[in-house]
C-alpha positions as CSV (number, residue, x, y, z in Angstrom):
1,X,10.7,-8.3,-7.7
2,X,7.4,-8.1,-6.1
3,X,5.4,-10.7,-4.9
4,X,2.2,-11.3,-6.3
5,X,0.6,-13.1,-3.3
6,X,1.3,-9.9,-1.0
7,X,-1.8,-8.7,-0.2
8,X,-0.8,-7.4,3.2
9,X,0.4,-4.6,1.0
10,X,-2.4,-3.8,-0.7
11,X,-3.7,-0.1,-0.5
12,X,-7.4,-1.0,0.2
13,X,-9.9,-2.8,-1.8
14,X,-11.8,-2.6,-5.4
15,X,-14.8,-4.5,-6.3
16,X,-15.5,-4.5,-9.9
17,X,-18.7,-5.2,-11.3
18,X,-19.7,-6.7,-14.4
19,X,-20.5,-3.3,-15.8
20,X,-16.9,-1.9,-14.7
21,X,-15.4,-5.1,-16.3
22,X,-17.4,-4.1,-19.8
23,X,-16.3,-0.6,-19.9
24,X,-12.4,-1.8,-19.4
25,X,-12.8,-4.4,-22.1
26,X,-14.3,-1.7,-24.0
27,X,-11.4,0.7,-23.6
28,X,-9.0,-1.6,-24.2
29,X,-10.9,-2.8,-27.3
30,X,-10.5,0.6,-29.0
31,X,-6.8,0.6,-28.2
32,X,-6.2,-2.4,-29.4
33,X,-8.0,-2.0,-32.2
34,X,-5.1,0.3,-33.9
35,X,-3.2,-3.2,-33.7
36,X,-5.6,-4.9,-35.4
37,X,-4.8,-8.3,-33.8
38,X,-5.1,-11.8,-35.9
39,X,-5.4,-13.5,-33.2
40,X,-5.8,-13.1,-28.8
41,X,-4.2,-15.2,-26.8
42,X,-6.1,-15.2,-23.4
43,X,-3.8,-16.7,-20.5
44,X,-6.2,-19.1,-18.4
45,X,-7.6,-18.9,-16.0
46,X,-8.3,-15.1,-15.2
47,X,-7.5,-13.6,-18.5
48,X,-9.9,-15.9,-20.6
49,X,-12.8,-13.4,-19.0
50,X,-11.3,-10.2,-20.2
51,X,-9.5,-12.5,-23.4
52,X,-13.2,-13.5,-24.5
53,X,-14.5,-10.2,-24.4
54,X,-12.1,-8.3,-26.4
55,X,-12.0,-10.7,-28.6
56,X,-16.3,-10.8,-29.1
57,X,-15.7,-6.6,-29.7
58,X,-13.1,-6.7,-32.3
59,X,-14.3,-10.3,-34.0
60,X,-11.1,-12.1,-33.4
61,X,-10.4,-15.3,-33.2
62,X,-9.6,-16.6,-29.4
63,X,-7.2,-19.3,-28.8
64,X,-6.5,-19.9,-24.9
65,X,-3.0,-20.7,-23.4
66,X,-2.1,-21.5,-20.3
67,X,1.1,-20.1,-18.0
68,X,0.5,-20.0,-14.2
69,X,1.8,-20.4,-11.0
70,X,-1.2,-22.1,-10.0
71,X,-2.5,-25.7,-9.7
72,X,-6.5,-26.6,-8.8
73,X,-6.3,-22.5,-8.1
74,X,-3.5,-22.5,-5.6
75,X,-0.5,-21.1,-6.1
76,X,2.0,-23.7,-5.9
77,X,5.2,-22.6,-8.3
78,X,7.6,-20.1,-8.0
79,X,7.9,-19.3,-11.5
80,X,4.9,-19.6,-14.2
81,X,5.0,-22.9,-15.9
82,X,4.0,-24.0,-19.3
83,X,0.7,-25.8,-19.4
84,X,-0.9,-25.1,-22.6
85,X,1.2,-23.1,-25.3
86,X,0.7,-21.0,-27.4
87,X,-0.3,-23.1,-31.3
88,X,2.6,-22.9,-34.3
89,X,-0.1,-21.2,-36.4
90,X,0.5,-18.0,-34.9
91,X,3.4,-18.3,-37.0
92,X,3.2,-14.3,-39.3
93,X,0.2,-13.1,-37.5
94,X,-0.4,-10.0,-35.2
95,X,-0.8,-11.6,-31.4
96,X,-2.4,-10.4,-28.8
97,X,-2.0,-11.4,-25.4
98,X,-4.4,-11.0,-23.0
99,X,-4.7,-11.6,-18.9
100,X,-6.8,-10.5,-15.9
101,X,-4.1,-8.8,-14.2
102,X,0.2,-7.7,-13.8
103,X,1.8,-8.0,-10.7
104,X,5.7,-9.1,-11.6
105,X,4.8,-9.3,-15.2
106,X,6.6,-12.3,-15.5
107,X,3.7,-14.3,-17.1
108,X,3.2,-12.1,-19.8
109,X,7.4,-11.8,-20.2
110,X,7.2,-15.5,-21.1
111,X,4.0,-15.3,-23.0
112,X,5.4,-12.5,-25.1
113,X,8.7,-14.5,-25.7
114,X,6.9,-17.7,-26.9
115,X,4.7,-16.3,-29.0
116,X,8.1,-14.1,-30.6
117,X,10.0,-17.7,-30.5
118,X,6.8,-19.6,-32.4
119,X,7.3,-16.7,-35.5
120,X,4.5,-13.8,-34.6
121,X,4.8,-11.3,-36.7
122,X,4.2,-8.7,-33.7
123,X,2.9,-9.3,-30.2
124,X,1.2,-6.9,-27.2
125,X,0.0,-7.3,-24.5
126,X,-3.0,-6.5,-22.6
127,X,-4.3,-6.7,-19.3
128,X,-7.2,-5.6,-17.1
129,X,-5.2,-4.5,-14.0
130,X,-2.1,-3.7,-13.5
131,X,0.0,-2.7,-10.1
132,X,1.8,0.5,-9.9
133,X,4.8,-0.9,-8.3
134,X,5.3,-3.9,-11.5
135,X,8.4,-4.0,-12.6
136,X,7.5,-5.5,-16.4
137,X,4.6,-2.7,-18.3
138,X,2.2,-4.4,-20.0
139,X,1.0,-2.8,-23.6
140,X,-2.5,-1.7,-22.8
141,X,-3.3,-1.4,-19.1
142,X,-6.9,-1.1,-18.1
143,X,-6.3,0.0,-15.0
144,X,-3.3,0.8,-12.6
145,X,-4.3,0.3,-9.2
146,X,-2.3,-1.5,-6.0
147,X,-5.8,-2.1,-4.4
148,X,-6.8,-6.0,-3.2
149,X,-9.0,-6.2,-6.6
150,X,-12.0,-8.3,-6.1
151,X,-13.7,-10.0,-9.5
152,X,-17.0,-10.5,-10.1
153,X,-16.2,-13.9,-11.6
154,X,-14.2,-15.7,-8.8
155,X,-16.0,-14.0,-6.1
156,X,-17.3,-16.9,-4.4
157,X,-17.0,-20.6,-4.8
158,X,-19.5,-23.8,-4.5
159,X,-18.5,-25.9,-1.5
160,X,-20.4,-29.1,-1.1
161,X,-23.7,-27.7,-1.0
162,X,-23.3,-23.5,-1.1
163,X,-21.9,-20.6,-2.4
164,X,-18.9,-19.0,0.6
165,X,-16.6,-16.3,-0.2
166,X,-13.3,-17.4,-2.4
167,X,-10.9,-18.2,0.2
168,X,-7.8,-16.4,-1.3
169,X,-10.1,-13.2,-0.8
170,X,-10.8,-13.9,2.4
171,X,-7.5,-14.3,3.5
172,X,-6.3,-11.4,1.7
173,X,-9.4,-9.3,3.4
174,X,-8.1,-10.3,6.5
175,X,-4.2,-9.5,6.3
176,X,-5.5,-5.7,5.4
177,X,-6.4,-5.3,8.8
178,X,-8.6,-2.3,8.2
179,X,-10.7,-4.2,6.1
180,X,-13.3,-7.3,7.7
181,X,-13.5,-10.1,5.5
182,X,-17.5,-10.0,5.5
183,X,-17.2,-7.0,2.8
184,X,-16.3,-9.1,0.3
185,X,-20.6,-10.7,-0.1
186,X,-20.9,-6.6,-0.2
187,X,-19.7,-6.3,-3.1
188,X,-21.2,-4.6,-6.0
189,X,-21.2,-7.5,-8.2
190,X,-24.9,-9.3,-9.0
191,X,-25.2,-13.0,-7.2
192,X,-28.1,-14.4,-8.9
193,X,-29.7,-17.1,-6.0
194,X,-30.8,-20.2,-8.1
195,X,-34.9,-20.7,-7.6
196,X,-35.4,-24.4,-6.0
């Protein structure tokens, strides 16, 4: 099994933009669509982005869960854990599950198998990214790529008094030691400066 956290395997680096981010949510709208979910399940934290979205396209209803290997956005556990489930009234409805990104494809395994467990009538998955070298195929894939994949939503973080770079990409910038960790405020994503 691969490790998520690898980035010192990564093949180089892709900034998406908002715009990119539409046109995958798009695309895997009109997949999904055939499926006709009842209900998406966006996994928390990244997949509530893409989860939202799809969900605003096809008008169906949202419910977040949360399965992660991360704590205050660290990862901490080996194995996803169980933090917010997926609700009993999924119980004979069409599921769809929804997260930023597959490395392992463990989270959605679990995800998959709850919502089966809890009586779903049918479930898919769906994610944003996916890496070529997973071992677990998601349903709909936005997009198979093994790049370092840089979000416009978790870009940068407020620390005490100021936007820096996310750490995490920072770090992962660095162990691709072709790339320089500065790239990552070149990004093509739009950082709006708040007017004082």
């Amino acid at each position: 099994m691969i490790d998520p956290y690898d980035y010192e395997n990564r093949t180089g680096v892709l900034p998406v933009s908002w715009e990119m981010f539409h046109g995958l949510c798009k695309g895997l709208s009109q997949t999904a669509a055939a499926f006709d979910p009842d209900i998406i399940l966006p996994i928390l934290r990244g997949g509530i982005f893409p989860g939202t979205q799809i969900g605003f396209l096809l008008q169906a209803e949202v419910h977040p869960i949360r399965l992660t290997r991360r704590e205050h956005d660290e990862p901490v556990f080996d194995k996803p854990r169980w933090f917010i489930e997926p609700p009993e009234f999924i119980k004979g409805l069409r599921v769809l599950i929804v997260d930023e990104i597959s490395s392992t494809g463990e989270t959605l395994a679990l995800a998959r198998k709850k919502a089966l467990s809890l009586g779903a009538a049918s479930v898919m998955c769906a994610v944003l990214y996916a890496h070529a070298r997973g071992s677990v195929e998601p349903d709909l894939i936005g997009l198979i790529s093994d790049d370092l994949i840089l979000n416009p939503w978790d870009r940068e973080i407020f620390r005490k008094d100021s936007f820096i770079p996310h750490p995490e990409y920072v770090d992962a910038l660095s162990s691709q030691k072709e790339q320089e960790a500065g790239s990552l405020m070149s990004c093509p994503a739009p950082i709006f400066p708040v007017k004082s």
